[in-house]
C-alpha positions as CSV (number, residue, x, y, z in Angstrom):
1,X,16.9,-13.4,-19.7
2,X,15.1,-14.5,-23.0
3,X,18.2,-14.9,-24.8
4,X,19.7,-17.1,-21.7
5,X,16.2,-19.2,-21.8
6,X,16.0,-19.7,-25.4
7,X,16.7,-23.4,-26.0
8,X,13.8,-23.9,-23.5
9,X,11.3,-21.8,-25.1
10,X,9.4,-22.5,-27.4
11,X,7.5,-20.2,-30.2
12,X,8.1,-16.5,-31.0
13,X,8.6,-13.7,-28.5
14,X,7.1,-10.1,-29.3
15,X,8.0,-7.0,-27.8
16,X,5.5,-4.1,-28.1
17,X,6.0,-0.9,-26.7
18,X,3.0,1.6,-25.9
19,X,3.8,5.3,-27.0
20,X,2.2,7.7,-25.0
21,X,0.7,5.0,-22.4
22,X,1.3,8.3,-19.6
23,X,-2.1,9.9,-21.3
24,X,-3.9,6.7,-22.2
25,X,-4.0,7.5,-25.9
26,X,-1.3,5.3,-27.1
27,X,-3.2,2.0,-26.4
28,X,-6.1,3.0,-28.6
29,X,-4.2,4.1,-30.8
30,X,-2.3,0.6,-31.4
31,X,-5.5,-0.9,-31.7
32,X,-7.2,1.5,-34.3
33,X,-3.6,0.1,-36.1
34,X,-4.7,-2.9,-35.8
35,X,-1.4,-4.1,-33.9
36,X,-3.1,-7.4,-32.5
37,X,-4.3,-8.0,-35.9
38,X,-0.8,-8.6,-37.1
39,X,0.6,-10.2,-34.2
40,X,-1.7,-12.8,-32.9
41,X,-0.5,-13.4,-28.6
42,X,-1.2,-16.6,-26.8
43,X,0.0,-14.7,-23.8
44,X,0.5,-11.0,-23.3
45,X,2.8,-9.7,-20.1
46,X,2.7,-6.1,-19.6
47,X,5.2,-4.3,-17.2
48,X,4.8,-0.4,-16.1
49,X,8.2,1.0,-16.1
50,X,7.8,4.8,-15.4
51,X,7.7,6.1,-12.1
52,X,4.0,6.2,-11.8
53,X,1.5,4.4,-9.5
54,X,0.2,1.2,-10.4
55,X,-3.6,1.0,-10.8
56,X,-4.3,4.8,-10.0
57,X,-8.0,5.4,-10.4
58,X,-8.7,7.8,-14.1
């Protein structure tokens, strides 16, 4: 879809995959790496694609 779109997007498109995002470590540990400190978002969409619920309570 991006690839299709290009010519009518403007800027720089980052993907960023969470390791571990099942145990809630993996987020944490991106940001002790300082992943946004590299890549600097103006917008951030996040998509869950495992067979888990959405919004579960932890």
């Amino acid at each position: 879809m991006l690839a299709r779109l290009r010519n009518r997007l403007a800027g720089t498109v980052v993907l960023v995959f969470q390791p571990t995002e099942e145990t809630l470590t993996g987020a944490a540990a991106m940001l002790d790496d300082g992943v946004f400190a590299r890549v600097r978002s103006a917008e951030i969409h996040a998509m869950h694609c495992g067979p888990f619920p959405a919004a579960s309570s932890w």
